[in-house]
Each structure stands twice: as structure tokens, then as C-alpha cells.
C-alpha positions in Angstrom: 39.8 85.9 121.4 40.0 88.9 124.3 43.5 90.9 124.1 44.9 88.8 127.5 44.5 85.9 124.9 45.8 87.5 121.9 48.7 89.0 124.6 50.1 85.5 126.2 49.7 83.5 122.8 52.0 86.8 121.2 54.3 85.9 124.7 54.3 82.3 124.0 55.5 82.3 120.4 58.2 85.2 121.2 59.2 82.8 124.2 59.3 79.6 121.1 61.3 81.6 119.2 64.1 82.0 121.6 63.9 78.6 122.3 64.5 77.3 118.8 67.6 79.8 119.0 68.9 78.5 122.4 68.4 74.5 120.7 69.9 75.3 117.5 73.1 77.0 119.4 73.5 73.6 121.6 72.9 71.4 118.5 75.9 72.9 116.9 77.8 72.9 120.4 77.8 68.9 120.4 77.2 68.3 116.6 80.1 70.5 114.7 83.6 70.7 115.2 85.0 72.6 118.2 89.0 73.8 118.4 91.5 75.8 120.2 92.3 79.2 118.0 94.9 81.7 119.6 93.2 85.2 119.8 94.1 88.7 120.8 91.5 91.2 122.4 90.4 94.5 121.9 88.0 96.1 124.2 88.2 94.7 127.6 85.5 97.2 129.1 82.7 99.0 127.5 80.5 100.8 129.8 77.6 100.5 127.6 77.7 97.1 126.9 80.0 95.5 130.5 82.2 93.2 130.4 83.1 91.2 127.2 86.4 91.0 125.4 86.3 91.5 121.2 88.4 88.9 119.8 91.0 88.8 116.4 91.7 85.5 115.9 95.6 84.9 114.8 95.6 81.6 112.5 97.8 80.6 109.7 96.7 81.7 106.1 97.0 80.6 102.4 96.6 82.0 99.1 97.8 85.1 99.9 100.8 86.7 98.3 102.8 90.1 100.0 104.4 92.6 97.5 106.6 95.4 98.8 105.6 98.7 98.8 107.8 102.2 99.6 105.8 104.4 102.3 107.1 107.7 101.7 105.1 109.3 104.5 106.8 106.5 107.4 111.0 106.9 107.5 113.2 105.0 109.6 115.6 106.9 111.8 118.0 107.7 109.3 115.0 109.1 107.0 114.9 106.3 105.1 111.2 105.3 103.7 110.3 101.8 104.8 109.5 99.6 102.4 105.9 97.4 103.7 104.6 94.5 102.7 100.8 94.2 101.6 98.8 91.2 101.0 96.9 90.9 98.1 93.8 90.0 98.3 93.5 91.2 102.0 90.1 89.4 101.9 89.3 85.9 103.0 87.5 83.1 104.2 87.6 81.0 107.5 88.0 77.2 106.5 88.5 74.9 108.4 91.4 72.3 107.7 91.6 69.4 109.7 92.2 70.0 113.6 92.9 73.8 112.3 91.1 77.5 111.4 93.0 79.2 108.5 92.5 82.1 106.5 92.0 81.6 102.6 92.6 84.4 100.6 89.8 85.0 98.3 88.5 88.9 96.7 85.2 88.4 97.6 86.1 86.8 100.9 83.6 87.7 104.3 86.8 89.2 106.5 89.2 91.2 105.9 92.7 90.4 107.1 96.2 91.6 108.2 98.6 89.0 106.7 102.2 88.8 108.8 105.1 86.7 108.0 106.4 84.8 111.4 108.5 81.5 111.2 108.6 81.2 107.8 105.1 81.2 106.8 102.1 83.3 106.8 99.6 84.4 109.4 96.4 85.8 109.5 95.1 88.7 112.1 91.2 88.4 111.8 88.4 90.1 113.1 84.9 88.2 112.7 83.2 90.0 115.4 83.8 87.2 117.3 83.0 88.7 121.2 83.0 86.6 124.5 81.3 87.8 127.4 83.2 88.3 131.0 81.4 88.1 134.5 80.7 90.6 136.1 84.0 90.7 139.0 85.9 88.0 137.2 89.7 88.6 136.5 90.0 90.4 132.9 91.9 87.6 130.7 93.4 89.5 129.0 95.7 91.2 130.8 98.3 88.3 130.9 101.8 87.9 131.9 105.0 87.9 129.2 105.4 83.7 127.4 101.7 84.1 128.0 98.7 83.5 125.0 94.8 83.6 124.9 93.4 81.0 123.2 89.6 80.4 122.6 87.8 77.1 122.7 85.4 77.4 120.1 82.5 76.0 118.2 82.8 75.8 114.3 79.7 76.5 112.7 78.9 75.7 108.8 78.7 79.8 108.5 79.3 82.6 110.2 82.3 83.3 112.9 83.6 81.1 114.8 81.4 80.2 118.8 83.4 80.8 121.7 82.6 78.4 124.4 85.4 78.9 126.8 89.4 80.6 127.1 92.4 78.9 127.7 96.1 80.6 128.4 99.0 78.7 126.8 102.2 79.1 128.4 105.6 77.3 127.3 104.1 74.8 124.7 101.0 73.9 127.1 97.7 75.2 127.1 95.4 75.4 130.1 91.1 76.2 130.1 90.5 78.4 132.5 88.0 78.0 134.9 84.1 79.2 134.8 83.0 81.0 137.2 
């Protein structure tokens, strides 16, 4: 075998190899389960990298617990320490429950978290390097206007964060995909 063999069979298998990655990515697209998550970005331009937003994704969380804490190094106006709340274990696990991402608080977990309390229950502020790519002179989603929310469409896969496929902006109870371009 001469070295323009040895060179194209090398290209061929490195060409194979993508391939099987490309399938694999569209066999979980139309196999596993796909929902809308609300998100928050970081990130909106990197000169190194273009145009891509870095996502936390804001879902509700469980088996966490939040114990007061004094912060004598933050005061309030009046000099007051504040007391914070911090979760414990600040480590969890993305599960999906029915038609729904959420945060399970486990110590070993594979993301770390920022529990809140909103409405009467807990949330979950999560970064799972979850990035989604912009084009190129496209509108930067995530500049939106006040009642507005970013929400992702995304693929669940059986490990590893969460695929987004496309955005979607939900305003007053309604949310709306935006277009590809």
C-alpha cells in the first residue's frame, strides 16, 4: 500500500467517524424526549469562538434544603448583616420528570447549582455547559424586552446536558419558537 493509499483510507475512516457522530446526534433528536426549559445566557459574543450564547437553565429543584446563614462581610443599609440562605447539597442531577427538567439534589451530583426560592417552591440556576450557536448577522436573542423569557427547545439525552435544537421567547403565558435563519 503507497502513502496516497495509506492517506485517503486514514481520510475515509476520520470522515466515518464524524459520520457515526452526526447519526448518533439525529438518532437521539427523533428517538429521546425533547422539552421547552427556560434559560438565561451568559456570553453573547466571544471573539475567539463567534457567536453562540452559554446557557443556565432555570428549572424547578427537589431534595434540596436552604439553612440561613449571617454574612458579616455584606450589611444592609442600616449596617445590618444579611442573613443568606444556602442550599445544602449545592450539587445535583438533571432528571427528567414527566413533561419537565428538574434539579435533584444529590452530593455527588454532575452540576453544581444556585437554589432560589420563588412562588413558594424551589428553583434551580444550572450551568451544564449547555452552548447554542448564533448566525453569523442574526439578532442576539438574548437581549429581550421586559415580560420577556428565553426558553430552549431541547433534546434530552440518557447522559450528559441537555441538546439544544432551537429558542423560543415566552411572553405573557405564551411561548413562541423563533425562526431559523
Amino acid at each position: 500500500m503507497n502513502k496516497l493509499s495509506k492517506g485517503l483510507l486514514l481520510a475515509l475512516l476520520q470522515v466515518l467517524l464524524v459520520c457515526t457522530l452526526g447519526a448518533k446526534l439525529l438518532y437521539d433528536r427523533s428517538h429521546r424526549p425533547h422539552i421547552w426549559i427556560k434559560v438565561s445566557t451568559l456570553d453573547p459574543d466571544l471573539p475567539i469562538r463567534g457567536r453562540y450564547l452559554s446557557l443556565n437553565l432555570e428549572v424547578p429543584a427537589q431534595g434540596f434544603s436552604l439553612r440561613p446563614m449571617t454574612s458579616l462581610y455584606v450589611k444592609d443599609k442600616d449596617g445590618k448583616p444579611l442573613v443568606q440562605e444556602i442550599p445544602e447539597p449545592s450539587r445535583g442531577n438533571l432528571v427528567l420528570q414527566g413533561e419537565q427538567l428538574v434539579e435533584v439534589g444529590d452530593r455527588n451530583g454532575e452540576y453544581s447549582a444556585i437554589i432560589r426560592r420563588r412562588d413558594g417552591g424551589m428553583f434551580a440556576i444550572v450551568n451544564p455547559d449547555t452552548t447554542y450557536f448564533l448566525p453569523e448577522h442574526g439578532l442576539d436573542p438574548s437581549r429581550r424586552q421586559p415580560g420577556e423569557e428565553l426558553w430552549i427547545d431541547a433534546t434530552i439525552p440518557r447522559k450528559g446536558p441537555p441538546r439544544p435544537i432551537r429558542l423560543g421567547i415566552k411572553k405573557d403565558g405564551v411561548l413562541t419558537p423563533l425562526p431559523s435563519e
